[in-house]
C-alpha positions as CSV (number, residue, x, y, z in Angstrom):
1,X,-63.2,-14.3,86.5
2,X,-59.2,-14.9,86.3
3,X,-57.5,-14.8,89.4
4,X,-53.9,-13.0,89.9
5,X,-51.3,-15.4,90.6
6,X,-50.0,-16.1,93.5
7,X,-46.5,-14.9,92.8
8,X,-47.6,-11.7,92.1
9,X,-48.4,-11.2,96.3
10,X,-45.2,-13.1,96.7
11,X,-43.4,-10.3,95.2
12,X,-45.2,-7.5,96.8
13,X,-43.8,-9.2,99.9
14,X,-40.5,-9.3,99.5
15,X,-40.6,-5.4,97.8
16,X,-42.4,-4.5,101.2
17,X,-39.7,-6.2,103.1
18,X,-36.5,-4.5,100.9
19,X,-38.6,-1.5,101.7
20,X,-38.2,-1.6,105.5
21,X,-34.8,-2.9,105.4
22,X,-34.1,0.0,103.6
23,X,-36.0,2.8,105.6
24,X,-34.2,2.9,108.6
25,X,-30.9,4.2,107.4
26,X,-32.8,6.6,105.4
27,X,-34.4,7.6,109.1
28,X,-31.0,8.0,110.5
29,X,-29.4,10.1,107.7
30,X,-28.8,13.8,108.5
31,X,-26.5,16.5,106.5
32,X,-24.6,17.4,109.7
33,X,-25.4,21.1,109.3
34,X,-25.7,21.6,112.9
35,X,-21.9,21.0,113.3
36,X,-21.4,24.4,110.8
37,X,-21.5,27.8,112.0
38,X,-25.3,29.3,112.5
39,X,-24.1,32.6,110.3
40,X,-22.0,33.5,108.2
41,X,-21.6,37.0,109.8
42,X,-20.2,35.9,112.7
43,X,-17.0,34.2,113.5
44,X,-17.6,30.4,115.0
45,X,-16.2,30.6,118.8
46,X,-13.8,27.6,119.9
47,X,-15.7,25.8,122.7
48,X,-13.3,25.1,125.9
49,X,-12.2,21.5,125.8
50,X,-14.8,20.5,128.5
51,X,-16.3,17.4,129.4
52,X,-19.2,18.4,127.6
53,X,-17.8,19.8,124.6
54,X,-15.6,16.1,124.7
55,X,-19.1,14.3,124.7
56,X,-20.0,16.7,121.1
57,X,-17.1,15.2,119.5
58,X,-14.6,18.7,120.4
59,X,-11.1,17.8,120.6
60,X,-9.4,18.4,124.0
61,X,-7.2,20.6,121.9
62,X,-5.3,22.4,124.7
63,X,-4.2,19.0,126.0
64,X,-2.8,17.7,122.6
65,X,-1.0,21.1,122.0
66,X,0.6,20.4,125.3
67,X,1.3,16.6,124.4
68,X,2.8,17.9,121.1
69,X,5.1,20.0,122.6
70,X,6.6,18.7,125.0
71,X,7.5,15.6,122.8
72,X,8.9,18.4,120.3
73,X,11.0,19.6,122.9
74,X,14.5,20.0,122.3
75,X,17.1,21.0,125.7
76,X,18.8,24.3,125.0
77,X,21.9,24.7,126.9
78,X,21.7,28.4,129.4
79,X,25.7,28.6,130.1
80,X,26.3,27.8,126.0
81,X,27.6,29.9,123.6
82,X,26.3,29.3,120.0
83,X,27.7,29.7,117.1
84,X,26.3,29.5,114.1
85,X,27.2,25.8,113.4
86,X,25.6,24.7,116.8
87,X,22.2,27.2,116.0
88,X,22.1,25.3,112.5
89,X,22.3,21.8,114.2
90,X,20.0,22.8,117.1
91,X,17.4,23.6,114.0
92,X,18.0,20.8,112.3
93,X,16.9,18.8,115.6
94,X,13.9,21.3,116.3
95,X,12.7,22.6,113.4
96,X,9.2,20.6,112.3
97,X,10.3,21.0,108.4
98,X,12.8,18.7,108.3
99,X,11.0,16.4,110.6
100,X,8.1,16.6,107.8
101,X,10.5,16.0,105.1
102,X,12.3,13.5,107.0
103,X,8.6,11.6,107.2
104,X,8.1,11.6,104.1
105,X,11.5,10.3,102.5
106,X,10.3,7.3,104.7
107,X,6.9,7.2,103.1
108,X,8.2,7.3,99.9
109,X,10.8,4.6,100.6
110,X,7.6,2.5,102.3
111,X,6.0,2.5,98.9
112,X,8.8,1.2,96.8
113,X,8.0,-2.1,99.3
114,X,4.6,-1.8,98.7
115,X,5.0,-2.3,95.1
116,X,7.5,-5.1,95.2
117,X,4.9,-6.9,97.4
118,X,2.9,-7.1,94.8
119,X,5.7,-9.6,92.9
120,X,4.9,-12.2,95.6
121,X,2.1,-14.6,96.0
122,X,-1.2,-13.8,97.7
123,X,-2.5,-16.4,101.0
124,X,-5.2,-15.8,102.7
125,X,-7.7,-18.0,105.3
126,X,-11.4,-17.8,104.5
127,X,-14.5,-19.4,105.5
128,X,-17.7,-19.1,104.0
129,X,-20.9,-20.3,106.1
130,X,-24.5,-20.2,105.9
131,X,-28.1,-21.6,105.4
132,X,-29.7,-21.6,102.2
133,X,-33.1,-22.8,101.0
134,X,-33.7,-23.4,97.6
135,X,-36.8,-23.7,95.9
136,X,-36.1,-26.0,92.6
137,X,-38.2,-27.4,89.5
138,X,-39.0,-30.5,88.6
139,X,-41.6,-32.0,86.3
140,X,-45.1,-32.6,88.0
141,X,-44.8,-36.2,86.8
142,X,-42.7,-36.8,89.6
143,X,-43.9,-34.1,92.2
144,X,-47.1,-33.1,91.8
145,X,-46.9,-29.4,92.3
146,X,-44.0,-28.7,90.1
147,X,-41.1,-27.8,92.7
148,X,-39.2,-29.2,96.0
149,X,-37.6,-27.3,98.6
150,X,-33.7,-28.3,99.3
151,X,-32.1,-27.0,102.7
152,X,-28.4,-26.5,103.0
153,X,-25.7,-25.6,105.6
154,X,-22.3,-25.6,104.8
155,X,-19.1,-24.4,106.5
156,X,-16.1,-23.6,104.1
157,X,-12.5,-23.0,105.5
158,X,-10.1,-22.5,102.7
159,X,-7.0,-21.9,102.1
160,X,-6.7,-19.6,99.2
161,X,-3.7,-18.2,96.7
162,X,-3.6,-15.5,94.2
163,X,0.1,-15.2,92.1
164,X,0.3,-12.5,89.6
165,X,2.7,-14.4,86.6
166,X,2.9,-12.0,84.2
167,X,1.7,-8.2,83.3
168,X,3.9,-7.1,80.5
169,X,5.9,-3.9,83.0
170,X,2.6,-2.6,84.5
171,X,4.2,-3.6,88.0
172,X,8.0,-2.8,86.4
173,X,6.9,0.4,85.9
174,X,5.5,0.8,89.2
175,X,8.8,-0.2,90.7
176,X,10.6,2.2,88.8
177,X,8.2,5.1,89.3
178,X,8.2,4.7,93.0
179,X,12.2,4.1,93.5
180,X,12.3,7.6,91.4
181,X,9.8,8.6,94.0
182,X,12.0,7.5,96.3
183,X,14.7,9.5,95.1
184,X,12.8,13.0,94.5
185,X,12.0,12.9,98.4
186,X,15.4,12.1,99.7
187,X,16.4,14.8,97.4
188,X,13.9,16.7,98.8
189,X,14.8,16.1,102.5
190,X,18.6,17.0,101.6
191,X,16.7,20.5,100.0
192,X,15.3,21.2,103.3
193,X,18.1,20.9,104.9
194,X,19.4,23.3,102.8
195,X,17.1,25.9,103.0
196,X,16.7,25.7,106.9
197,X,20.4,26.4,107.1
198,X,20.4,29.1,104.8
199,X,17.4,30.6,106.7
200,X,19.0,30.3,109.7
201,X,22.3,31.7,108.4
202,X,20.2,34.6,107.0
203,X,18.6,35.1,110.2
204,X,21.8,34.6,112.3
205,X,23.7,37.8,110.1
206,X,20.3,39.8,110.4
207,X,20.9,39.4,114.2
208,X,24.7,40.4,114.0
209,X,23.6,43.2,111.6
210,X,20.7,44.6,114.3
211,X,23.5,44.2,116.8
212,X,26.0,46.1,115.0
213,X,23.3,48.6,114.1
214,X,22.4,49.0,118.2
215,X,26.3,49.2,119.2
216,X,26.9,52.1,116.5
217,X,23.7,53.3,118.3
218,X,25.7,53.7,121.7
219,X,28.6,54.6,120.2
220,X,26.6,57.7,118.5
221,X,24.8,58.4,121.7
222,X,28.2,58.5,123.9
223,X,29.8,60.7,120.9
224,X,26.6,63.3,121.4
225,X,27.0,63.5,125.0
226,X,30.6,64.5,124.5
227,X,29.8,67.4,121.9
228,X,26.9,68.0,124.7
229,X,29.5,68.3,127.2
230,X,31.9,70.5,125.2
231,X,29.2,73.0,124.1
232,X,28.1,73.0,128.3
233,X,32.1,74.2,129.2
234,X,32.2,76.5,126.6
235,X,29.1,78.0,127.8
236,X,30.1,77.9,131.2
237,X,33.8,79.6,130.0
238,X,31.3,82.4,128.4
239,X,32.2,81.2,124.8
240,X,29.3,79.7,123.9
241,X,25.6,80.3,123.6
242,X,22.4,78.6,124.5
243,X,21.7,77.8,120.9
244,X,24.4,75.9,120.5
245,X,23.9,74.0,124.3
246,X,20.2,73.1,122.8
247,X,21.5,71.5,120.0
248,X,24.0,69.6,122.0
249,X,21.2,68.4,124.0
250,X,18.6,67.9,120.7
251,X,21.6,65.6,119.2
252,X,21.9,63.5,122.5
253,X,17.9,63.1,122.9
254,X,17.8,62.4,118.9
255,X,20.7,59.9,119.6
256,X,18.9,57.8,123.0
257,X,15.8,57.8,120.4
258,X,18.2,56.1,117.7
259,X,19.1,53.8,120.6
260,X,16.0,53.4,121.5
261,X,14.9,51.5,117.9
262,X,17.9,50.0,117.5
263,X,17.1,48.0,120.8
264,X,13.5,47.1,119.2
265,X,15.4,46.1,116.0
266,X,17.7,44.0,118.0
267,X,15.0,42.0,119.9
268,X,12.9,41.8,116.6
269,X,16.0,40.1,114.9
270,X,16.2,37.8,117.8
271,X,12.9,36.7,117.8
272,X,13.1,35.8,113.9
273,X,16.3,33.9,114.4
274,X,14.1,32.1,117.5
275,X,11.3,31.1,115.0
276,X,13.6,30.0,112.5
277,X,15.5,27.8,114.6
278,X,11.7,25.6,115.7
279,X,12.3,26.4,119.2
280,X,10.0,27.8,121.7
281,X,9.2,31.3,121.0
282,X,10.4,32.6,124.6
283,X,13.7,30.4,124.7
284,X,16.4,32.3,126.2
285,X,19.8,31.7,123.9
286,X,23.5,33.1,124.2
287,X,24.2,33.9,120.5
288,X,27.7,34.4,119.5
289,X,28.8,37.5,117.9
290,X,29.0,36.9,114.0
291,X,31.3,40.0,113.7
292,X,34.0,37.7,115.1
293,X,33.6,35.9,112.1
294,X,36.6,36.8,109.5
295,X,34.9,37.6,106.0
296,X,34.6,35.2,103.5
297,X,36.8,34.6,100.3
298,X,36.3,36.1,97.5
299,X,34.2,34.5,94.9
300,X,36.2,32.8,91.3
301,X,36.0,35.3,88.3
302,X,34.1,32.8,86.0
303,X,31.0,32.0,87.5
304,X,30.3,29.2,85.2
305,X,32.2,27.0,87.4
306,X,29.3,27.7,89.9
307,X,26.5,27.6,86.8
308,X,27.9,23.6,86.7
309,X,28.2,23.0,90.5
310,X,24.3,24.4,90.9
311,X,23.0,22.3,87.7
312,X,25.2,19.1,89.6
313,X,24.6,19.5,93.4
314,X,20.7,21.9,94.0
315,X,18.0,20.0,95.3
316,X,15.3,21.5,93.0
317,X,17.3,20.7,90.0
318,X,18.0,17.2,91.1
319,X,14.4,16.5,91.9
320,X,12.7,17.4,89.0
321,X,15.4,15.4,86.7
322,X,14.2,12.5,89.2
323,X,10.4,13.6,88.7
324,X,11.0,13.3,85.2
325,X,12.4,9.4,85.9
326,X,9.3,8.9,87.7
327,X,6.6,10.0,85.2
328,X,8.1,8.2,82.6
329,X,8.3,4.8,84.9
330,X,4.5,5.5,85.3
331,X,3.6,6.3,81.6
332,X,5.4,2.7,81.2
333,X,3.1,1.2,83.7
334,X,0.1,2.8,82.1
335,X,1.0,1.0,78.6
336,X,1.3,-2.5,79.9
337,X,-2.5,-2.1,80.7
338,X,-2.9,-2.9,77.1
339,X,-1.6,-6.3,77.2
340,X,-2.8,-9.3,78.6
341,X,-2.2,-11.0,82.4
342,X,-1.4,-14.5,83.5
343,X,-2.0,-15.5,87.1
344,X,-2.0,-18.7,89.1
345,X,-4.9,-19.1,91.8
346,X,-6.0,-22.3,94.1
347,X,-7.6,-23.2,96.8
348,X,-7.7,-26.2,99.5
349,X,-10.8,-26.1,101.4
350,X,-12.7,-28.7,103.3
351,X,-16.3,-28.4,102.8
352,X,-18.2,-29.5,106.2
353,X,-21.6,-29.6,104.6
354,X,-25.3,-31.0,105.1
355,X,-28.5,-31.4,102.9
356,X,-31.8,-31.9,103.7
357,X,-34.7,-32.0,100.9
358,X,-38.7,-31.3,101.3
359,X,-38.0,-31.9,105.4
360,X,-36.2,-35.2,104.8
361,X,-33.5,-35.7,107.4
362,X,-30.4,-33.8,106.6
363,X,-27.1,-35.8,104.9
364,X,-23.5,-34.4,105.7
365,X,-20.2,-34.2,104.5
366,X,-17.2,-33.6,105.7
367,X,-14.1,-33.7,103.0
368,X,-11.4,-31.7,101.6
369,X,-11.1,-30.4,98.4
370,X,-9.1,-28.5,96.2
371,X,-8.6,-26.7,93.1
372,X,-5.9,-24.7,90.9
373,X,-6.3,-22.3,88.0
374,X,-4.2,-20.9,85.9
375,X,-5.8,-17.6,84.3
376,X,-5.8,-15.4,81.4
377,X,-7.1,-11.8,81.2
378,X,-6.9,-10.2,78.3
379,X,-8.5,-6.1,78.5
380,X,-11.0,-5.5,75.8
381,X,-12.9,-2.9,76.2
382,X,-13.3,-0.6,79.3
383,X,-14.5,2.8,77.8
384,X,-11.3,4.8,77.1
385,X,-10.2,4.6,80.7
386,X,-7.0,3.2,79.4
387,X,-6.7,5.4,77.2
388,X,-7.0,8.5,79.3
389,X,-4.6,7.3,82.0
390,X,-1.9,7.1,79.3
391,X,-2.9,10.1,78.0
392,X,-2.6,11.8,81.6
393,X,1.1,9.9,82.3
394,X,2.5,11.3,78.9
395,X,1.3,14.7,79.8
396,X,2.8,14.4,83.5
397,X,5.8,13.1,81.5
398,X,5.8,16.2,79.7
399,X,5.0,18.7,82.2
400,X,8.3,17.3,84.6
401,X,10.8,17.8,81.8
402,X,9.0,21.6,81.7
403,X,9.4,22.0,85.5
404,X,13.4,20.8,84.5
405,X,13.7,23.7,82.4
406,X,12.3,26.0,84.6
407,X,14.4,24.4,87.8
408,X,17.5,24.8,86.0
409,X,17.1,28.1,84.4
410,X,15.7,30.0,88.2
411,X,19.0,28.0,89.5
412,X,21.2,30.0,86.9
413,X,19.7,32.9,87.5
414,X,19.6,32.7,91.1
415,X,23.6,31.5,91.1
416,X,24.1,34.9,88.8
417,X,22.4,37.1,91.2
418,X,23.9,35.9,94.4
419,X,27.3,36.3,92.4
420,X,27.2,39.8,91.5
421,X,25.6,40.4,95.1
422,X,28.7,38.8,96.7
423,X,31.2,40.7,95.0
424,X,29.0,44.2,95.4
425,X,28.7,43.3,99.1
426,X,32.8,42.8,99.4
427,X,33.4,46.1,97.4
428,X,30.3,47.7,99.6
429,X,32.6,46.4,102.5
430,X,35.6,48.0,101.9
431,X,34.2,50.9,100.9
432,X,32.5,51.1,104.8
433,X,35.9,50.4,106.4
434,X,37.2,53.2,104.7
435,X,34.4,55.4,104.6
436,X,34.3,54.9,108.1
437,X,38.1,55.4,109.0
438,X,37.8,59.0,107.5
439,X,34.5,59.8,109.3
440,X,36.1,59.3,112.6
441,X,39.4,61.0,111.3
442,X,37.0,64.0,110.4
443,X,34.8,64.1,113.8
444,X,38.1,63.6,115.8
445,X,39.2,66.7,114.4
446,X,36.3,69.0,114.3
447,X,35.7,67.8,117.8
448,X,39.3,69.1,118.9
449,X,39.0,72.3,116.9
450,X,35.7,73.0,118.6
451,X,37.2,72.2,121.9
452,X,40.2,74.3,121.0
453,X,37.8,77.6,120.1
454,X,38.8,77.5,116.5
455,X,35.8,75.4,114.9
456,X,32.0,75.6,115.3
457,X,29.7,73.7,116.6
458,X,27.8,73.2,113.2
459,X,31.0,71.4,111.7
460,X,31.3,68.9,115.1
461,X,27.6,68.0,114.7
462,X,27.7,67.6,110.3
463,X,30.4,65.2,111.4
464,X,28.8,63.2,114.4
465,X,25.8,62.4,112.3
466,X,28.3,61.2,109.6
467,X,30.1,59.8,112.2
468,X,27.2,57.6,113.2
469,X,25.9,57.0,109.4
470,X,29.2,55.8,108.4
471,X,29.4,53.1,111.5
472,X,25.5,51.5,110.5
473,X,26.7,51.0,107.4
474,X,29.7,49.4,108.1
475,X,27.6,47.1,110.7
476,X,25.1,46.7,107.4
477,X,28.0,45.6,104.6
478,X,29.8,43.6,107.2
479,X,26.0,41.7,107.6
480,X,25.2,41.8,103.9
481,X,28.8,39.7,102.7
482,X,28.1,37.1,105.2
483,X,24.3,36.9,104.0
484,X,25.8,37.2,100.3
485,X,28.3,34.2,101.1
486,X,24.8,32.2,102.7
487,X,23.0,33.0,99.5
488,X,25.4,32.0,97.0
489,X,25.9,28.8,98.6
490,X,22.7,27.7,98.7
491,X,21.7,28.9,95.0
492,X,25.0,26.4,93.9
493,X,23.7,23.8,96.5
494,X,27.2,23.7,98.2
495,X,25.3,24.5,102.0
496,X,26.7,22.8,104.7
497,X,25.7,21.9,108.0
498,X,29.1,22.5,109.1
């Protein structure tokens, strides 16, 4: 009868023993489902940042808002007058999107070091140590069972170093890639800029325009108390009847109503310019009056001039003629992965060592050494991955010169539209002034006639509600050429901080 071998057990041993090594992560696994909602028909409630909701791995997140801001705080003058210069800079200090932007310029600048690391040598201190026992051959003529048992401890410092020669652009092309990088984000930052001070420009002549709106409002409201007034003498003097008084008084209440939303309108505009600047939502700021503000020039007759000043000086266009720098500086980097590396490595260690064989006592060593190589790869084979990453940088390549083409042509079409919208918010303009000049000419005299006896009350109240028409509007154009100005300015990329 043939017995199993003996290594046969010895191998179900060690299996047995790989087994239990590995069973006890596979007892601590779980799929975390207890840390989702219970249903999906009811909303998940925030748990208070307690002490026990801190042990369950809850963020205190009241006490970080509070951390956040207060270091986000910026100081806001009480006794200040801002114009809109200082309400652009106070964003510009406040406002988390440039901040964000700012960050990430610097990220972007961090990683064009990152790759020219990679030009310099590699050192590092190591030490390898251990015990090893290692069963060996050797004929039975000289041992009779076949084998003998050597024992070794060794400890390894080393000093080691790793210089990549030569890689035919692969790191070039990183370079480039991430100085265009580089580029695209301080364009970018520069882009935020713009747009925050457009928004807040926007948002400034909303304000103006909501004020405007609420001052007509009083001036309409005053207006219908004096036709209210005149229609109460005349009834008193017998000449005029009750119809008419009730009208007077429908205008005035119609009027305090018109007053009444224009005040909503105005704190409504003052809360967007308040969230536009980044500041505290219930931060208490003396805004200056933008209809101090003389109106701005009129625009040049050609607007090509501004067609070449956007394609030169907007952000977006800029970027994505940097974007297309960058893919192509990575689609280079992607082709030197065909070619072949040189690099130097070498170490100097000291190997503090001892050997012992079949329980004989143990013999040490204790020298340095050292060693330097100087290496070859050359990439064969690697299952089209290659390949495909050259295959995805040409397609980014030609994906950025698309987003070019579509940059410049929404910046020529935005330059054309804020144009025309300039110069139809000028002529809009003058049109109010005038429009308005001869609907206080006409109230002023209906007014006077119906004071006089010799007009009606139906005339006096046509022209008060034309009267207070004609004054929104005016308010509204004076608004809209300032926010035309903003607009064409930042389509051409010509915003300014100051």
């Amino acid at each position: 009868m043939l017995r199993r071998p003996q290594h046969n057990s010895v191998a179900q041993v060690l299996f047995r023993a790989a087994l239990l090594t590995l069973l006890p992560p596979v007892a601590w696994a779980t799929d975390g489902s207890e840390l989702a909602p219970a249903a999906p028909d009811k909303p998940w409630i925030i748990p208070p940042p307690s002490d026990g909701a801190a042990r369950a791995g809850v963020l205190n997140y009241r006490g970080r808002m509070r951390s956040l801001e207060q270091g986000n705080a910026v100081p806001i003058e009480p006794d200040r007058r801002y114009s809109l210069a200082e309400l652009i800079d106070l964003a510009q200090r406040s406002n988390p999107e440039t901040r964000e932007a700012w960050e990430q310029a610097r990220q972007a600048a961090l990683a064009v070091g990152l790759v020219e690391s990679s030009y310099a040598p590699q050192i590092s201190v190591e030490a390898v140590s251990g015990f090893q026992r290692t069963p060996l051959p050797i004929p039975t003529t000289l041992i009779h069972k076949g084998y003998f048992t050597s024992d070794t401890r060794e400890l390894i410092p080393m000093l080691s170093l790793k210089w990549l020669l030569f890689d035919f652009g692969r790191r070039a092309g990183l370079d480039e890639a991430a100085r265009a990088n580089s580029f695209v984000a301080n364009v970018a930052f520069t882009g935020a800029h713009q747009k925050l001070i457009f928004a807040v420009s926007r948002a400034y002549f909303a304000l103006g325009a909501a004020r405007g709106r609420l001052k007509a409002a009083q001036q309409a409201l005053e207006t219908a108390e004096t036709v209210q007034d005149a229609a109460q003498s005349r009834r008193e003097h017998g000449l005029g009847t009750v119809v008419v008084l009730a009208q007077g008084q429908r205008q005035v209440a119609q009027a305090r109503f018109t007053l009444t939303k224009a005040s909503g309108d105005e704190r409504t505009a003052y809360a967007n310019l308040i969230a536009t600047l980044g500041v505290a939502a219930d931060a208490q700021i003396n805004i200056a009056d933008s209809s101090e503000q003389p109106l701005p020039a009129e625009p040049p007759d050609n607007v090509e001039t501004l067609l070449r000043d956007a394609l030169t000086n907007r952000p977006d266009v800029v970027a994505a003629l940097g974007k297309i720098d960058a893919a192509e500086a990575e689609l280079k980097s992607q082709r030197g992965a065909y070619y072949p590396t040189i690099a130097l490595a070498g170490q100097v260690y000291q190997n503090l060592g001892a050997l012992s064989t079949e329980g004989s006592p143990y013999s040490s060593v204790n020298r340095p050494g050292a060693g330097i190589f100087l290496t070859l790869s050359v990439p064969v084979f690697d299952g089209g991955a290659r390949a495909s990453r050259t295959s995805v940088a040409r397609s980014q390549v030609a994906a950025a010169r698309d987003k070019f083409d579509q940059a410049r042509d929404a910046a020529a079409q935005q330059v054309v539209n804020a144009y025309n919208d300039l110069k139809s918010s000028l002529a809009a303009h003058s049109a109010a002034v005038a429009l308005r000049m001869a609907a206080q000419t006409a109230y002023d005299a209906a007014l006077e006639a119906y004071v006089q006896g010799v007009g009606t009350y139906t005339d006096v109240a046509n022209e008060q509600t034309a009267l207070e028409r004609a004054n929104a509007e005016q308010e509204d154009a004076h608004a809209s050429v300032f926010t035309a100005a903003a607009a064409l300015a930042f389509a051409t990329g010509a915003v300014q901080s100051r």
